[in-house]
N, C-alpha and C positions, 0 to 999 in steps of 0.2 A: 511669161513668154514675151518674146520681144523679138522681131524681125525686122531685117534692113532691105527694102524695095527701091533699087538704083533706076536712074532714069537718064540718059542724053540728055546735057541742054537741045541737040537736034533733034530729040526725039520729040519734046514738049513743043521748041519751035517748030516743028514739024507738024501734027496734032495734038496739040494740048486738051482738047476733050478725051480725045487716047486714052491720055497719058491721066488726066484725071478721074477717068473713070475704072483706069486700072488702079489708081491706090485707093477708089473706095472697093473695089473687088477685093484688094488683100486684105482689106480689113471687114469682111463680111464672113469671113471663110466660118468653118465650122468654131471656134474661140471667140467670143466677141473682141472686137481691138478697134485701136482710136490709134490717128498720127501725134506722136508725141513731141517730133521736130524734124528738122530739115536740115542738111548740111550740105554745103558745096564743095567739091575737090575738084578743080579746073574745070572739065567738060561732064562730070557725073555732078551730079542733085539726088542727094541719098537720102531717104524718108524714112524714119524711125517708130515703126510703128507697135506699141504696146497692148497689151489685153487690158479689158475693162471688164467690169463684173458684169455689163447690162447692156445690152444690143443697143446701139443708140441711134442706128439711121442716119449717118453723118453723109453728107456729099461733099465734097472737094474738089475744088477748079484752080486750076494754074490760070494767072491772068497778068499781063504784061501792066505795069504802071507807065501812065501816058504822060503823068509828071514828070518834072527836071529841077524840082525845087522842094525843099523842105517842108515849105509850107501847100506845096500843089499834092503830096505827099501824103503828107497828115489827112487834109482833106479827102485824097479817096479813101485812105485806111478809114477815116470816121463815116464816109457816104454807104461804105461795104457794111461796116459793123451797123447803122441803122435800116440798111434792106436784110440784114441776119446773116452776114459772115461774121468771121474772127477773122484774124491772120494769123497763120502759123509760123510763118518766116517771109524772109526775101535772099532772094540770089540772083547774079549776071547771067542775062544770055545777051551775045552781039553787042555790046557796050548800053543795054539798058536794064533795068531793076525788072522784075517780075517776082510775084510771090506765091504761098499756093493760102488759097483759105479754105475755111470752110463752114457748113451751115446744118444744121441740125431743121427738123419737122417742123419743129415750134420756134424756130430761126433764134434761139437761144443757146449758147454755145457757152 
């Protein structure tokens, strides 16, 4: 199984707890399912979400990167992945990066 949950960039800029606490909602439902990727078409951010064999308790936050540099960049992707996110992707809102990540119980992903 495999479903596509679209979102506004205004919607996330708008409440991005919203908006990330609806793709872990879709992926709760009665199938267990995990975000597989992200893609951007101008103004939608379309989330690809797959079934998994095993309920996994995943949470997901869209979070704006404060960075402007490759290396300020890298840095929060590694700061996030050692407090126990992943990153699943990145896309534009308003000419800056934002991504969505996510983090598992035992913050191992």
């Amino acid at each position: 199984m495999i479903k596509i949950v679209k979102f506004s960039v205004d919607d996330i800029l708008f409440d991005r707890k919203a908006a990330s606490e609806a793709v872990g909602k879709a992926c709760s439902r009665a199938v267990p399912a995990k975000v597989a990727g992200i893609c951007q078409l101008d103004e939608t951010v379309m989330i690809s979400i797959e079934e998994t064999p095993v309920k996994e308790n995943i949470t997901y936050d869209f979070a704006p990167f404060p960075a402007v540099n490759e290396d300020e960049v890298a840095g929060e992707i590694k700061s996030r992945y050692y407090a126990g996110f992943s990153m699943l992707g990145v896309f534009n809102i308003a000419g800056k990066k934002w991504a969505l990540f996510s983090k598992t119980p035992s913050g191992k992903n």
